[in-house]
C-alpha positions as CSV (number, residue, x, y, z in Angstrom):
1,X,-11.2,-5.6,-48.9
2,X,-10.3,-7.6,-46.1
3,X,-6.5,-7.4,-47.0
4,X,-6.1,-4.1,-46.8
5,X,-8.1,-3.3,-43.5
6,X,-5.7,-6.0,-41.9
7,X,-2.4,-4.1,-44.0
8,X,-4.2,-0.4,-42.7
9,X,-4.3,-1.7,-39.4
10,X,-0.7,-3.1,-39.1
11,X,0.4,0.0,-41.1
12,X,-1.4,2.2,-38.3
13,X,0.3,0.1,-35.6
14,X,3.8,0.1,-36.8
15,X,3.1,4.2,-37.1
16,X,2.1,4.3,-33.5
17,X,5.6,2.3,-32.9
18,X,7.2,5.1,-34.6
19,X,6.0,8.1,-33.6
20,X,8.2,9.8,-30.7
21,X,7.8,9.5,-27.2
22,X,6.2,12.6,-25.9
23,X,6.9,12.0,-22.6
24,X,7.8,9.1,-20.1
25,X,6.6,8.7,-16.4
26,X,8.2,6.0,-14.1
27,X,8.1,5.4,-10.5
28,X,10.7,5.0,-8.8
29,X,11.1,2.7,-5.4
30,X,10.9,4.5,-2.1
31,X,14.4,3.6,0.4
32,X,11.9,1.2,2.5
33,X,10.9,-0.7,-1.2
34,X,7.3,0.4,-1.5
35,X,6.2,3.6,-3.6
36,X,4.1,5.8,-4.1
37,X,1.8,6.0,-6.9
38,X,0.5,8.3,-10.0
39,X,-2.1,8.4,-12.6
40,X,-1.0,9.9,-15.9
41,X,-3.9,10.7,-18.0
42,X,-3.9,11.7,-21.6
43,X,-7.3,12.8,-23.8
44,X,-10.0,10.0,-22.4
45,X,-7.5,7.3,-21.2
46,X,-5.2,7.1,-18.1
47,X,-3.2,4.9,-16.4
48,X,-2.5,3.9,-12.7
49,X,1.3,3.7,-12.2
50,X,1.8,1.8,-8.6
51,X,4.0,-0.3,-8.3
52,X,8.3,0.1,-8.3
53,X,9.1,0.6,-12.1
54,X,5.6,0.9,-13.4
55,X,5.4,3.2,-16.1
56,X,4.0,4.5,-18.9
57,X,5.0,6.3,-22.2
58,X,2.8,9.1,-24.6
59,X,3.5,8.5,-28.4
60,X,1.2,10.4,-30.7
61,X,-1.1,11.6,-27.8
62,X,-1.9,8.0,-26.6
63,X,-1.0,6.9,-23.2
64,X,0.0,3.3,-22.9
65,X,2.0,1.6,-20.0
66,X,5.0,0.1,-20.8
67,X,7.6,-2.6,-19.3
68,X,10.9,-1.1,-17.9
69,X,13.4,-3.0,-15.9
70,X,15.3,-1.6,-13.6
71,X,18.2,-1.8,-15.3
72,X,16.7,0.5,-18.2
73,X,15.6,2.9,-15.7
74,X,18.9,3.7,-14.7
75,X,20.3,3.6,-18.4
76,X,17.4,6.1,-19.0
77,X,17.7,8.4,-15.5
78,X,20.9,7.4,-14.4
79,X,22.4,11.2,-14.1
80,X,19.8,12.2,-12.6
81,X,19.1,9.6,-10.1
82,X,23.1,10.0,-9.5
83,X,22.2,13.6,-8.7
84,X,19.1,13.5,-6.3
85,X,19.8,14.8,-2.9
86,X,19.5,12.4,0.1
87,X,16.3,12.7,1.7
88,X,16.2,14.4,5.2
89,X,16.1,12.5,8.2
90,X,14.7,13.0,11.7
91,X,16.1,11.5,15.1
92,X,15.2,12.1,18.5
93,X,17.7,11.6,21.6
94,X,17.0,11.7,25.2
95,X,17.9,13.2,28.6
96,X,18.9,11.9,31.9
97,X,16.3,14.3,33.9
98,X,17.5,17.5,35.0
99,X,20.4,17.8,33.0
100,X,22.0,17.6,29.4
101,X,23.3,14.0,29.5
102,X,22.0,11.7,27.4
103,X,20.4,8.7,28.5
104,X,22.3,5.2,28.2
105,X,20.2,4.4,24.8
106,X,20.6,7.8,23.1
107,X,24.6,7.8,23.8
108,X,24.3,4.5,21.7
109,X,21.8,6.1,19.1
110,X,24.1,9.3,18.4
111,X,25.9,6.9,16.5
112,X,23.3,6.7,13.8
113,X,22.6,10.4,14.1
114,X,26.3,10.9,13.0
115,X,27.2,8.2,10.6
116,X,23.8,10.0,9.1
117,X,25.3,13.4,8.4
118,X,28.8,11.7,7.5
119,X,27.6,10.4,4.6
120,X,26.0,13.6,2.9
121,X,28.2,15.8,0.4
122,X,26.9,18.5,2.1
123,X,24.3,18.7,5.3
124,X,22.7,21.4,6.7
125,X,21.5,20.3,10.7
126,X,19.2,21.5,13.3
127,X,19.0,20.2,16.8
128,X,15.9,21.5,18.8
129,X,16.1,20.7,22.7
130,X,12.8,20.0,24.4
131,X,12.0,19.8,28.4
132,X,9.1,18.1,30.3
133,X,7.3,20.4,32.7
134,X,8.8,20.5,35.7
135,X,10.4,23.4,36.9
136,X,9.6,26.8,35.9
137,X,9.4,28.2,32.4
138,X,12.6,30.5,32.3
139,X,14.4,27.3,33.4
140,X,13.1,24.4,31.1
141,X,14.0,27.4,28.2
142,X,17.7,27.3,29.6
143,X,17.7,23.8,30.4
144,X,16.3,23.3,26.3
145,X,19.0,25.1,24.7
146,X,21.8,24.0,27.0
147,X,20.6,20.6,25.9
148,X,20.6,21.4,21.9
149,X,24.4,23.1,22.5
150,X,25.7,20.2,24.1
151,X,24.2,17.5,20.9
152,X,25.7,20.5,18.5
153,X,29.4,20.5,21.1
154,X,29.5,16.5,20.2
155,X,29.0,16.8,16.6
156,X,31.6,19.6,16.1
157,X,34.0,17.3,18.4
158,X,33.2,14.6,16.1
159,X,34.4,16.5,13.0
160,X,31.3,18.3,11.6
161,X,31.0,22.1,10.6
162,X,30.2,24.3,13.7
163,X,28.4,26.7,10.8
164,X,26.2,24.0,9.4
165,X,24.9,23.4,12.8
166,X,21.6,25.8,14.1
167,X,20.1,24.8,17.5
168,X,17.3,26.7,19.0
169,X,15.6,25.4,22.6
170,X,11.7,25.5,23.1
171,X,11.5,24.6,27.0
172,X,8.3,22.8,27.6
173,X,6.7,24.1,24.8
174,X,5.8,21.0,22.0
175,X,5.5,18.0,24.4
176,X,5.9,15.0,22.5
177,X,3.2,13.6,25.4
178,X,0.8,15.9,26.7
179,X,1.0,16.2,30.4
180,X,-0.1,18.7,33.3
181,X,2.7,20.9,35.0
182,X,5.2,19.6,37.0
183,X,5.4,16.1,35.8
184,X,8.2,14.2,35.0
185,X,8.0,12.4,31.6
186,X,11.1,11.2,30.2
187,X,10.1,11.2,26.1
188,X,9.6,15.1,26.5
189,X,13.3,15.5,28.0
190,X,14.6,14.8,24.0
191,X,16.3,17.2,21.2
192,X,14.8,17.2,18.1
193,X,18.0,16.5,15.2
194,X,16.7,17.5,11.7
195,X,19.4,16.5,9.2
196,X,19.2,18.3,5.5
């Protein structure tokens, strides 16, 4: 009796090896290393996925976590991975005061800002200029827009698409720092660059 429990138990194991995979979850490493995380639950049993590469697999309706390396991740997703879209970034640059001339810092970050949309396929960009509050409000929404048109004037003179390019100006409306009127307060004199 004792034989075949220990035969209909290996025989119901080497089944559950067999059966097809019903689905497989894996997560995937965020661009800083860390990630996020899951729980993938099937009938009465789930499991936590989070870690880089965790993952799990359902054969036969059971969950069970499973070992993948990286390397099998991308033999597994590679295509797909391959064809993921580059996540959108976000940069701010600042303004001498009074004008739309970047400050010393910002000249050097435009770099990043362009080597940024370089390397997309394709890109899609919006540059949002910002004021503080001095001055009146028909000015700061000049002084805004003149500011977004002269980021978008560098990055056409640096060889991107005038057409993939939107700017809009919002004056001293959205202050990164809250502030009464009429203060100076150079981190509100910025444009916004959103990079798709």
């Amino acid at each position: 009796m004792r034989r075949i429990v220990l035969l209909s138990l290996v025989l119901a194991a080497l089944t559950a090896c067999t059966e097809p995979r019903q689905a497989l979850v894996v997560v995937l490493p965020n661009p800083d290393g860390g990630s996020g995380a899951v729980t993938v639950t099937e009938g009465d049993k789930s499991v936590l996925l989070d870690q880089p590469y965790a993952a799990t697999e359902v054969r036969g309706g059971a969950v069970a976590a499973v070992k993948l390396p990286s390397e099998q991740v991308q033999q597994i997703f590679g295509q797909a991975l391959a064809a993921r879209p580059i996540l959108p970034s976000q940069f701010m640059l600042y303004f001498i005061s009074d004008s739309d001339q970047l400050t010393p810092e910002s000249q050097r970050q435009y770099r990043a800002v362009f080597e940024d949309i370089k390397r997309r396929p394709a890109y899609e960009v919006e540059v949002v200029g910002h004021t503080d509050t001095l001055g009146d409000r028909t000015y700061n929404q000049q002084l805004s827009l003149q500011r977004a048109r002269a980021i978008r004037d560098q990055l056409v003179r640096d060889g991107l698409e005038a057409r993939a390019i939107s700017t809009a100006g919002r004056g001293a409306l959205d202050l990164a720092v809250q502030t009464g009127d009429q203060v100076s307060e150079p981190r509100n004199r910025r444009v916004v660059i959103t990079v798709r």
